[in-house]
N, C-alpha and C positions, 0 to 999 in steps of 0.2 A: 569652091568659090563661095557657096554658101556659109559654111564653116567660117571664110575671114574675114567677112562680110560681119558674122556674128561676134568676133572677136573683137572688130573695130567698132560696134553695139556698144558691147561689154566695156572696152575701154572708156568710153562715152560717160555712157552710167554709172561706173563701178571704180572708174580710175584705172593706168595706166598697166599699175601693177599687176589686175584682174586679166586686161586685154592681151599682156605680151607673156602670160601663161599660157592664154588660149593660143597663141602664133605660136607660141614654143612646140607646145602637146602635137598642133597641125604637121607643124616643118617635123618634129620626132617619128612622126607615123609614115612621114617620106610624101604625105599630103600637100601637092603644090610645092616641091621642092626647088622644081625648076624654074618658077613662078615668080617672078620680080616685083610683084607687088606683093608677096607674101614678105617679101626679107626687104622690101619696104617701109611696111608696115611694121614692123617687130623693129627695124631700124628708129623709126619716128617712138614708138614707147622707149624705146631704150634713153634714145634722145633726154625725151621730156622727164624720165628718171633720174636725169644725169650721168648715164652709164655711155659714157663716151663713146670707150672701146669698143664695146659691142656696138655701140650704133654705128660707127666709120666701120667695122667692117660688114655689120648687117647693109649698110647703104653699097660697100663695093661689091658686094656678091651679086643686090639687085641692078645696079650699073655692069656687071659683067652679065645678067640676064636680056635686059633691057635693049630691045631691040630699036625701036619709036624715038628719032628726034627729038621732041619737044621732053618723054619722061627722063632719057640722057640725061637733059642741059637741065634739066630741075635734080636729078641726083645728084649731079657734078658739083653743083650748086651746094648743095646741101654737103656732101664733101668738103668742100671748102670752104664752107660756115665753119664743121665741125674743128680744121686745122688752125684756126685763130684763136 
């Protein structure tokens, strides 16, 4: 948790490209794999890179994680931003 907590830092400061390395290396080591704010977050850089693809499916993995009402209907969301 620390680790993506530092990743979304780095994104911050360093830009997008820097942060969804550090989410990658995490999610590669099987760190938080199961973890829907991990493939949230790697979804939202992708996003703001413009890498679509990878973001609709980094956001469906953490919507098949995602257990909690309210982070759902903001994934779904964001799902359906991304198909327009």
């Amino acid at each position: 948790m620390v680790q993506l907590n530092r990743a979304v830092a780095l994104a911050m400061r360093d830009g997008p490209t820097v942060g969804l390395a550090e989410v990658d290396a995490i999610l590669a080591r099987g760190d938080l794999k199961q973890y829907h704010l991990a493939h949230a977050a790697r979804a939202d850089l992708c996003r703001r890179l413009g890498q679509r693809r990878e973001a609709q499916a980094s956001y469906e993995r953490a919507l098949a994680l995602a257990r909690q009402g309210p982070e759902r209907r903001f994934l779904e969301r964001r799902l359906e931003e991304m198909s327009k």
